[in-house]
N, C-alpha and C positions, 0 to 999 in steps of 0.2 A: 120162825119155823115152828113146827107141831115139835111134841115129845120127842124125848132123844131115840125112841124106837124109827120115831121119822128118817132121823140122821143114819142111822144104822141101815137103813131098808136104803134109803136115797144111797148109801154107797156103797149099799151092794151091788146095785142096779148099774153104778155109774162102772165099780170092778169089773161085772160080767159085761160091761159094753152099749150098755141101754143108754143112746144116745138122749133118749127122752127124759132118763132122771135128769141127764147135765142139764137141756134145757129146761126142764119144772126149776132145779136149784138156780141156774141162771135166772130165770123168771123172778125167783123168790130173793135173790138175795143178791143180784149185779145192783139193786140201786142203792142199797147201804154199800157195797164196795167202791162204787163208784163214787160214793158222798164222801165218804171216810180217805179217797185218794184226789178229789177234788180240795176236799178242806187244808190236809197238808200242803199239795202242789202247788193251788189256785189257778190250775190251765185245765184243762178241757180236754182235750187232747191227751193229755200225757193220764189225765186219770183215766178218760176212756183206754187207753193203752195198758195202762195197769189191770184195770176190770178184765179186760181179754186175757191176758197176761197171768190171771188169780184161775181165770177157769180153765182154762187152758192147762198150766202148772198141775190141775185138778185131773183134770179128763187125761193125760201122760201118763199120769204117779195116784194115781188112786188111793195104792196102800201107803202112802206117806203122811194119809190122816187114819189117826189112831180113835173110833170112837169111843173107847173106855178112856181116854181122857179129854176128851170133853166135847164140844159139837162142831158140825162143821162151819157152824154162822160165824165161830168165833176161832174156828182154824182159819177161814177163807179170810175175815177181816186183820189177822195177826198180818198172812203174807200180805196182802194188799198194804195193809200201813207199815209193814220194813219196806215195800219194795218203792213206796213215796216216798218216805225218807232215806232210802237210798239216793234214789232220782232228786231230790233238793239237794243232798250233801253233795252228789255230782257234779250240778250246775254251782253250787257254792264253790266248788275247789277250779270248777274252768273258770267263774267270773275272774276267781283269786288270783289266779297264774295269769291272766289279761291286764289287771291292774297292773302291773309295773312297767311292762314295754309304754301301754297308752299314755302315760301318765310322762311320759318325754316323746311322746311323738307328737299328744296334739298342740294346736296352735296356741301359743300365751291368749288368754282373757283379755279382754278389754280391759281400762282402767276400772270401770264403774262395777263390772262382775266382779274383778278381786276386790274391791272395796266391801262387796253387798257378801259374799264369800266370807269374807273377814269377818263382818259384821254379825252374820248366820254363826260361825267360830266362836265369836265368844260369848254371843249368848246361848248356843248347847253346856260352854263350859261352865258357864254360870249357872244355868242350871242342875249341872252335876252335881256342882260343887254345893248346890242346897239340897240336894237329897240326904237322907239321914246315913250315918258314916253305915252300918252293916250294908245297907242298897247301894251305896256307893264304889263302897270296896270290893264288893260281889260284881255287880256291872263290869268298873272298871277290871275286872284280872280276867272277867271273861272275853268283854269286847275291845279292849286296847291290851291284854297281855295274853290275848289270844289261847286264852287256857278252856277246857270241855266246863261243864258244868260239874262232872266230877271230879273234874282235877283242881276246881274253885273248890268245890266240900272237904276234899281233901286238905289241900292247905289252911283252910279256915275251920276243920277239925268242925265240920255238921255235916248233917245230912243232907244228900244230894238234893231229896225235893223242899226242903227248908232255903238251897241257894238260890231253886229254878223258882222259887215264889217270892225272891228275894228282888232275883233281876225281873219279874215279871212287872211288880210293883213297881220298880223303879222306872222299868221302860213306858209304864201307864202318865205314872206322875210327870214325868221326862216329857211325853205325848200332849200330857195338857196344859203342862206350862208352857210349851213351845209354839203349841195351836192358837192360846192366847198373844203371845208374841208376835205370832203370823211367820213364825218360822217351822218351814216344812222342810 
């Protein structure tokens, strides 16, 4: 977008009702929203639904963006990426609560799957267990002791984005020793 006199005039336009500012801003700025809730999601769909969702939120509540602190490119992109990771942390807590019934409903494996199963098993653990003890430790209390990424910084007395780079690393290394292995 142009100077923040832009942003100012664009929602003035959009307050008094000027259908035409929403869509110019629409115009301008649904495909960074759309990019920024496709990247989180990975669906198509559900970011298109967010973008509608951000201008929408917009063209309702007008006065709920304040231009004296700061623009709308970057008011519009805030909601849009809460309301993506809203919508993942969603779908993560239904996968979650599905897990446990499935997991005695479906049918026993063949012999050769749990063996290939097992197999897959210990070589992640092997893996883990060679990652360097701080990426290790950080991984394991976030993805097996099911703790946030600040409640890992917490306990390990660091900073939050020191753990999230912590487990990033490890999930990398994790990725390419495993790709090597031909365990997916």
């Amino acid at each position: 977008m142009g100077p923040p006199g832009d942003d100012a005039l664009l929602h003035q336009r959009v307050v008094s009702g000027d259908e035409s500012a929403l869509a110019e801003l629409y115009d301008l700025l649904s495909p960074l929203v759309y990019g920024l809730a496709f990247r989180v999601t990975r669906d198509r769909a559900i970011a298109e639904d967010i973008t509608q969702e951000v201008f929408l939120t917009f063209w309702e509540k007008p006065l709920a963006f304040d231009p004296g602190r700061g623009t709308l490119r970057a008011w519009l992109t805030t909601i849009a990426h809460r309301r993506a990771v809203d919508h993942v942390r969603a779908e993560e807590r239904k996968k979650a609560s599905h897990v446990g019934p499935r997991l005695f409903e479906r049918e026993p494996a063949p012999m050769e799957d749990s063996v290939l199963d097992a197999e897959a098993s210990a070589r992640v653990r092997q893996a883990v267990r060679s990652l360097p003890a701080e990426q290790r430790e950080a991984l394991e209390m976030a993805y097996w002791g099911g703790r946030t990424y600040r409640q890992v910084a917490e306990r390990l007395g660091l900073p939050e984005g020191t753990v999230k780079s912590r487990i990033r690393q490890a999930l990398r290394q994790l990725a390419g020793m495993l790709a090597e292995e031909g365990v997916r």
